[in-house]
C-alpha positions in Angstrom: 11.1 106.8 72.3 8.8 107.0 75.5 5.0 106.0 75.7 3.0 108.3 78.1 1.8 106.7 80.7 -1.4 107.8 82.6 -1.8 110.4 84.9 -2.4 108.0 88.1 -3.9 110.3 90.7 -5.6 107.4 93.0 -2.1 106.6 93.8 0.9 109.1 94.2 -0.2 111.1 91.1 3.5 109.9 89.6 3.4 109.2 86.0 4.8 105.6 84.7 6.3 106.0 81.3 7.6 103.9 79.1 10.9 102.9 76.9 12.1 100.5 74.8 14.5 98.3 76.1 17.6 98.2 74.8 21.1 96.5 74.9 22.6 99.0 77.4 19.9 97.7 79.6 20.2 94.6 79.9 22.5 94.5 82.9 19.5 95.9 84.8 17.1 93.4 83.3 19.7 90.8 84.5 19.6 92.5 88.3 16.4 92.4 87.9 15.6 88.7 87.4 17.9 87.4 90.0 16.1 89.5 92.5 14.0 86.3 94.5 10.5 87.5 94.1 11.0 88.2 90.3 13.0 84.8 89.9 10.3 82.6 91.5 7.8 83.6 88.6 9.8 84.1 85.5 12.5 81.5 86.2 14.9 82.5 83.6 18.7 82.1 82.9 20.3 85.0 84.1 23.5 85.0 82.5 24.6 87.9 80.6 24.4 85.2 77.6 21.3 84.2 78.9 20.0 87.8 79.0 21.5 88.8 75.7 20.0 85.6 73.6 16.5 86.5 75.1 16.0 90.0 74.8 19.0 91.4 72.0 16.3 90.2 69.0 13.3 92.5 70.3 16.0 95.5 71.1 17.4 95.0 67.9 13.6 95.2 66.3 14.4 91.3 65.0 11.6 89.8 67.2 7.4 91.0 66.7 7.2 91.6 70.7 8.6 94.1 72.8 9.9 94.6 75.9 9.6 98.1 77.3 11.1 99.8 80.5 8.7 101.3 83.1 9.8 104.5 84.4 8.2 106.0 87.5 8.7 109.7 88.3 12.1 109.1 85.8 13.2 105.9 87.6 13.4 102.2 86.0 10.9 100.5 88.2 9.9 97.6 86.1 9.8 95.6 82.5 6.6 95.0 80.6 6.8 92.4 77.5 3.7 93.1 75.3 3.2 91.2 71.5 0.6 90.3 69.5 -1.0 86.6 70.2 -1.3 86.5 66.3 2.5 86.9 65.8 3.3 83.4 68.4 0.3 81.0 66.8 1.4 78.4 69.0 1.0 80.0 71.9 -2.1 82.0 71.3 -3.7 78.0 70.4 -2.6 76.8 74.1 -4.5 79.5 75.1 -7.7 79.4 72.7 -8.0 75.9 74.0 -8.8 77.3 77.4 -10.7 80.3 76.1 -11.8 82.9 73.4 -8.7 84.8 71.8 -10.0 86.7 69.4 -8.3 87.9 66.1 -5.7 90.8 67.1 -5.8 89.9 70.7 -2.5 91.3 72.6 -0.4 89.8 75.6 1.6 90.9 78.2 4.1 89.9 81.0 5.7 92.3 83.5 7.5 92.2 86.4 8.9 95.0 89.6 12.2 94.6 89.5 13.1 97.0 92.4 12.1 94.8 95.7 11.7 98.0 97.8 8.9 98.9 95.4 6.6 95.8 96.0 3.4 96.2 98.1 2.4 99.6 97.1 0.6 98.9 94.0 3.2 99.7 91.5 2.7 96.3 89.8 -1.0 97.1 88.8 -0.1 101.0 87.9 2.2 99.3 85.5 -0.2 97.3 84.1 -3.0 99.5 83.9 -0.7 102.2 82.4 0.8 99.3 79.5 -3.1 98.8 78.8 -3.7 102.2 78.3 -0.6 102.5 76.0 -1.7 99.8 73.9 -5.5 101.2 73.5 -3.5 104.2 71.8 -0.3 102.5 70.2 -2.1 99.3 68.8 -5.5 100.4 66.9 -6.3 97.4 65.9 -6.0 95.6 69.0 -9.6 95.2 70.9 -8.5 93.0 73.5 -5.5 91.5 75.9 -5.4 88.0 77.3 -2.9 87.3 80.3 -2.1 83.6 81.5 -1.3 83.6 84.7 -0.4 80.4 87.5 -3.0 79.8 89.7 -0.2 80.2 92.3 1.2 83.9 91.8 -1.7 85.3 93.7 0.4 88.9 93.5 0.2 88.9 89.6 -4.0 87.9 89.3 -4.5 90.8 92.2 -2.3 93.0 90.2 -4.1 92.3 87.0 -8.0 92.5 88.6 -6.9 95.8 90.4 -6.1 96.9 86.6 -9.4 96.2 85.6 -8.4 92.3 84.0 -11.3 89.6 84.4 -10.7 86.3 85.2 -12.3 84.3 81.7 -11.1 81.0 82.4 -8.8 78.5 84.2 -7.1 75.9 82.6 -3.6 73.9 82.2 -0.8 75.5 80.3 3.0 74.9 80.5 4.3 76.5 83.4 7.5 79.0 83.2 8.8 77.3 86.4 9.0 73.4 86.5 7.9 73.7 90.1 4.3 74.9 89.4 2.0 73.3 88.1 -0.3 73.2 84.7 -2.8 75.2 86.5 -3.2 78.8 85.1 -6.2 81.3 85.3 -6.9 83.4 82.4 -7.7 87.1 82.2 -9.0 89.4 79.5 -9.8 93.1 79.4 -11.7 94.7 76.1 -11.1 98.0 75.2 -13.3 100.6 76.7 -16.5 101.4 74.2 -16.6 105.2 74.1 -20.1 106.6 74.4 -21.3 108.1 71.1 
């Protein structure tokens, strides 16, 4: 299944859309997070078991998040993970503790995993399209919180260009042992439609 993305007409006018990631994908994925700018931030094992153990239970629908391909103009550009903070209660505490989650609050991580794509925007387009996606796929979601280190200045610009706010900054665990506690938090509400 594909989620429509947003017509992006301040860009290139492509359209980003979106598809569940699943097993036949994952040598991609794996391409994808040895690629040096990806691997930096996400710091993850990137052996095919590696791959497989992290991402086979939300393909196979075993796992509450999801991880969903990004598609520009029919092309895998990118991987956005989005789940409900209500589904990881540990996690969504860590970040309570810095600021307000409130009750159906969503998250999301993402990443470019094509390295000729960086620099052009494509990292907020992605975002701003997976926003839009989950304002229609997830009624009951009013709001999406995003942790971010201090450090990845790419991600927080990427996120503020999509319309994010920074809420808050405080210490969470990093992903990579070589950054520290220090994250910023952002938040965007869904849009109030005019009556």
């Amino acid at each position: 299944m594909r989620w429509p993305g947003r017509q992006l007409a301040r860009n290139t006018g492509a359209v980003i859309t979106w598809r569940r990631l699943g097993e036949h994908d994952f040598a991609l994925v794996r391409e994808w997070l040895r690629q040096p700018h990806v691997a930096r931030w996400w710091n993850h094992d990137t052996s095919m078991a590696g791959v497989i153990r992290d991402f086979a239970p939300a393909a196979r629908g075993e796992e509450p998040s999801e991880d969903l391909l990004a598609y520009l103009d029919g092309a895998p550009v990118g991987l956005v993970q989005r789940c409900r903070l209500d589904d990881y209660p540990a996690y969504r505490d860590d970040l309570a503790a810095i600021a307000e989650v409130p009750k159906d609050a969503m998250t999301i991580d993402y990443l470019v995993g094509d390295p000729n794509r960086l620099g052009h925007g494509l990292g907020s387009r992605m975002i701003d399209s997976a926003i839009a996606s989950i304002w229609s796929d997830v009624p009951v979601a009013d709001t999406v919180v995003v942790p971010v280190p201090l450090g990845n200045i790419s991600s927080w610009r990427a996120l503020e260009k999509a319309g994010f706010e920074r809420v808050a900054v405080g210490d969470l665990e990093p992903d990579n042992p070589i950054d520290g506690r220090a994250h910023a938090l952002y938040r965007i509400d869904r849009p109030i439609l005019a009556a």
